[in-house]
C-alpha positions in Angstrom: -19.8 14.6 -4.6 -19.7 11.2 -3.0 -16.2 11.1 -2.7 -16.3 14.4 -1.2 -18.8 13.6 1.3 -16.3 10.2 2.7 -13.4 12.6 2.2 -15.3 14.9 4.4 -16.7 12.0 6.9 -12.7 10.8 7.1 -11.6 13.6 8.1 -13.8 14.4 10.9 -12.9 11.0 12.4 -10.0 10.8 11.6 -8.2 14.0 11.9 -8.9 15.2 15.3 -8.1 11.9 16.8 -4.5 12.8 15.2 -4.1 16.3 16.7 -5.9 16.3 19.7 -10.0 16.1 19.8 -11.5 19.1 20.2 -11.1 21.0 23.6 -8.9 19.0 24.5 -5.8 20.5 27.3 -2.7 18.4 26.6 0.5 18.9 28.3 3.8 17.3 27.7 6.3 15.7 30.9 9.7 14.9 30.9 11.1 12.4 33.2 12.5 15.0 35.1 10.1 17.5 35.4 8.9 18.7 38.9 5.4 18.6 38.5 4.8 15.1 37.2 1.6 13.2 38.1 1.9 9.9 40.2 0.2 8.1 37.2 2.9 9.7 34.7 5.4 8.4 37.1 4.4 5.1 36.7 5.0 5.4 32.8 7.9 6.9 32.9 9.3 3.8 35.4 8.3 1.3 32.4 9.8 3.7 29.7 12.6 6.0 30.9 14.1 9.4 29.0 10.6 9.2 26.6 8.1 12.2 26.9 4.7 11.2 27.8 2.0 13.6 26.5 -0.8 14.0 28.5 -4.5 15.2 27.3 -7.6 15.4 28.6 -11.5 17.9 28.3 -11.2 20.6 30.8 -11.8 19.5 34.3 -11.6 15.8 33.3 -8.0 14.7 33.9 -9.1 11.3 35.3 -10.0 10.2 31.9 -7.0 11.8 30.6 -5.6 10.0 27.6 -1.4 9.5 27.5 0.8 8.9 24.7 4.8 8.4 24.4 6.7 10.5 22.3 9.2 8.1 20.8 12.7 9.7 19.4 12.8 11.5 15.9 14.8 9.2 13.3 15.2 9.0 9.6 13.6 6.6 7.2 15.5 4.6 4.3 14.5 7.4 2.0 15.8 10.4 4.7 12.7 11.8 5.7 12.9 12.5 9.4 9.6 11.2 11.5 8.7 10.2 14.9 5.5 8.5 16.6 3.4 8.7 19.3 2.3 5.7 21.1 -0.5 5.5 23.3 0.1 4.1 26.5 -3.2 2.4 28.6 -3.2 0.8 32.1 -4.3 -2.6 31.1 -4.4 -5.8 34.0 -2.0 -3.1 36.8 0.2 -2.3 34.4 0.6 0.3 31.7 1.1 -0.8 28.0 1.5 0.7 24.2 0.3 -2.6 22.6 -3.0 -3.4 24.5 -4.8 -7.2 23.4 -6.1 -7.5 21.0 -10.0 -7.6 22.1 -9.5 -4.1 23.9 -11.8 -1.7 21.5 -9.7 1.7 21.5 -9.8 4.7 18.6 -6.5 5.1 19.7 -3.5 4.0 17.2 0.1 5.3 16.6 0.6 8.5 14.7 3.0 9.2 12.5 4.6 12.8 11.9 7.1 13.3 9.4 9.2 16.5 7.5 12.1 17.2 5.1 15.5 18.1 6.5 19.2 16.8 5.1 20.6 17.8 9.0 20.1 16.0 12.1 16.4 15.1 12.5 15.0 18.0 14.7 13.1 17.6 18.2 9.5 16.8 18.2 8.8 19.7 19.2 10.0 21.7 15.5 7.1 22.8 14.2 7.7 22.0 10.5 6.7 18.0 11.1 3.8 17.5 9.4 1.1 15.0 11.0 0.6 11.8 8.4 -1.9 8.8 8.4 -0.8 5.4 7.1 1.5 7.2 3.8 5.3 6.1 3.5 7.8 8.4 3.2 7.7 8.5 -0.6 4.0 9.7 -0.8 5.1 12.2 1.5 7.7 13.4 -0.5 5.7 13.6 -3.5 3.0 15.2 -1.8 5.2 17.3 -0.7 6.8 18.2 -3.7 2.9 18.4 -5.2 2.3 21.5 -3.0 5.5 23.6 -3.9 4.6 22.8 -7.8 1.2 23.9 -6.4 2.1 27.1 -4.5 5.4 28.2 -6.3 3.4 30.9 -8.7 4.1 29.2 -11.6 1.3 28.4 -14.4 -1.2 25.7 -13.1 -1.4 22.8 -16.2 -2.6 19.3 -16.1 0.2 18.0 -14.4 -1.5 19.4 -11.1 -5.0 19.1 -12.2 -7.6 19.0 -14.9 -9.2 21.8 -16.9 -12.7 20.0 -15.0 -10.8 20.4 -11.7 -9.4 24.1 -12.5 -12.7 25.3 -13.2 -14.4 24.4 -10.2 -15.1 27.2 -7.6 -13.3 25.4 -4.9 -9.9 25.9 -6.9 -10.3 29.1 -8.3 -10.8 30.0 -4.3 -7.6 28.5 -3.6 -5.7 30.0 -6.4 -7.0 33.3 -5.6 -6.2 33.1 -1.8 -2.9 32.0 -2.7 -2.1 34.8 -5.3 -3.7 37.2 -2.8 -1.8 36.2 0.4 1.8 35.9 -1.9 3.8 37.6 0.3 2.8 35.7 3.7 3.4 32.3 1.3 5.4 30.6 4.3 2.8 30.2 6.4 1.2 28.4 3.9 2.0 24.2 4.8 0.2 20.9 4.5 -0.8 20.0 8.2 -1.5 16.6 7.3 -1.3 13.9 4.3 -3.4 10.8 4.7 -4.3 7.8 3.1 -7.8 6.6 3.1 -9.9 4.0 1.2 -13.6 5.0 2.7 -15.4 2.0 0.6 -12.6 0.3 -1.6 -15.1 -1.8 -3.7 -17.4 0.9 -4.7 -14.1 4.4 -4.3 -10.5 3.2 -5.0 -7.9 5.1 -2.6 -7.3 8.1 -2.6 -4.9 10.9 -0.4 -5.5 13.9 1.3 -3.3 17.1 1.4 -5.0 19.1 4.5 -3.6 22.7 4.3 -3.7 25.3 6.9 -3.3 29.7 7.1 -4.9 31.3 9.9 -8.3 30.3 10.4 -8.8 28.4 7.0 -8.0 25.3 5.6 -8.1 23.4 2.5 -8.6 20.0 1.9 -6.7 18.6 -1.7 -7.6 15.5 -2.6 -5.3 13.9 -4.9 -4.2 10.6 -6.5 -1.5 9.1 -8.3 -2.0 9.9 -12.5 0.5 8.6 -14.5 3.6 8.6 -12.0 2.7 12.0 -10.8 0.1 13.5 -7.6 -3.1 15.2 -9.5 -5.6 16.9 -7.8 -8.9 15.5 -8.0 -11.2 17.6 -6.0 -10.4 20.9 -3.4 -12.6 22.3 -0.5 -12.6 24.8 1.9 -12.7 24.5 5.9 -13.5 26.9 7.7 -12.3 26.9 11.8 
C-alpha cells in the first residue's frame, strides 16, 4: 500500500498543476483577438503568433497565472507533442525561464498523441497530457492500454495473477466489459513518470484513465521489455 499511498500523494500534486488547479477559469488569446488584456499584450509583444493561456480562481484575475502555447511538432520517433511554457513578469519584463532562485510550482508541460498526418492544433482533443516520459514510454504505454482494453484475454503480459485478483482490477475489467460499446471514450488522460523516494521505491509510471465522472489510476512498470501493471485504483470526481 505504500506505493499506492506516494502514487496517490503524486498525483494530487502533481496532476492538477498539469491541467489546471481546481476552480480554476482559464481562457486562451490569440494575438489578434479583440478582447486581449493589456498585460497579455505585453506577452504577446515579446512572443508574437504564440497563444498565451490565461487562468485564474473566479474573481481573482490579478493573480492570474499565463502560459504560452508553443507550436505542435513531431519528435524523432513521430509522436506529435507540444508544450506550454509559463510566462512570469520578472525585473519589468515578462519571461519563460525565470532565475534560478525564483521558487515557482510552475514548469513546462508536455502533451503528446499518435498521428502519421500533419501534427494537429493544440486544441485536438486526443493529446494526451504527459509528465517527464519520452515519446517511447508513451508509445508503449500507449500501446499497453489497447492490449489492455481491446477485449482480448487478460494474461501476464499485462499483469500478474496477484494483480488480477485484486478488487481494484476486477472493477476495471468489469467497467470495461460493461461500457463495450461506448469503448472510445475510454483514453489515458495522462502518463507520468515519478520516483516518490528512489532509495526506499524505484520508478515507477502512471497511466491516468478517464469516462465520465470516473477515473482509474494504472500503475505500471517496465517487466522484461514489456509495460505490466503493478497496482490499479479507482477515482472518483
Amino acid at each position: 500500500m505504500a506505493l499506492w499511498a506516494t502514487a496517490l500523494s503524486f498525483w494530487l500534486a502533481v496532476g492538477p498543476a498539469q491541467a489546471g488547479v481546481s476552480g480554476e477559469l482559464c481562457h486562451v488569446y490569440n494575438e489578434h483577438d479583440s478582447d486581449v488584456p493589456p498585460e497579455i499584450r505585453e506577452i504577446f509583444a515579446q512572443n508574437p503568433n504564440i497563444p498565451v493561456r490565461a487562468c485564474a480562481l473566479p474573481g481573482d484575475w490579478a493573480n492570474a497565472t499565463y502560459r504560452l502555447i508553443l507550436p505542435p511538432f513531431r519528435g524523432d520517433l513521430g509522436v506529435c507533442q507540444y508544450v506550454t511554457s509559463p510566462v512570469v513578469r520578472e525585473n519589468g519584463a515578462w519571461t519563460y525561464r525565470p532565475s534560478s532562485d525564483r521558487l515557482t510550482v510552475q514548469r513546462d508541460t508536455v502533451r503528446m498523441m499518435a498521428s502519421e498526418e500533419e501534427c494537429p492544433s493544440y486544441t485536438d482533443r486526443r493529446y494526451v497530457v504527459t509528465n517527464d516520459i519520452s515519446e517511447g514510454l508513451f508509445m508503449a504505454a500507449m500501446r499497453f492500454w489497447e492490449r489492455m482494453s481491446s477485449g482480448d484475454t487478460v494474461d501476464a503480459s499485462i499483469a500478474s495473477s496477484e494483480v488480477q485478483s485484486t478488487p481494484g482490477f476486477k472493477t476495471l475489467m468489469a467497467a470495461l466489459e460493461t461500457d463495450r460499446q461506448k469503448q472510445h471514450s475510454w483514453k489515458p488522460a495522462s502518463i507520468s513518470r515519478f520516483a516518490p523516494d528512489p532509495i526506499r521505491e524505484p520508478i515507477h509510471y502512471s497511466i491516468q484513465v478517464n469516462v465520465s465522472k470516473q477515473g482509474w489510476l494504472l500503475i505500471v512498470d517496465f517487466i522484461d521489455g514489456d509495460l505490466r501493471l503493478l497496482e490499479v485504483h479507482s477515482i472518483i470526481y
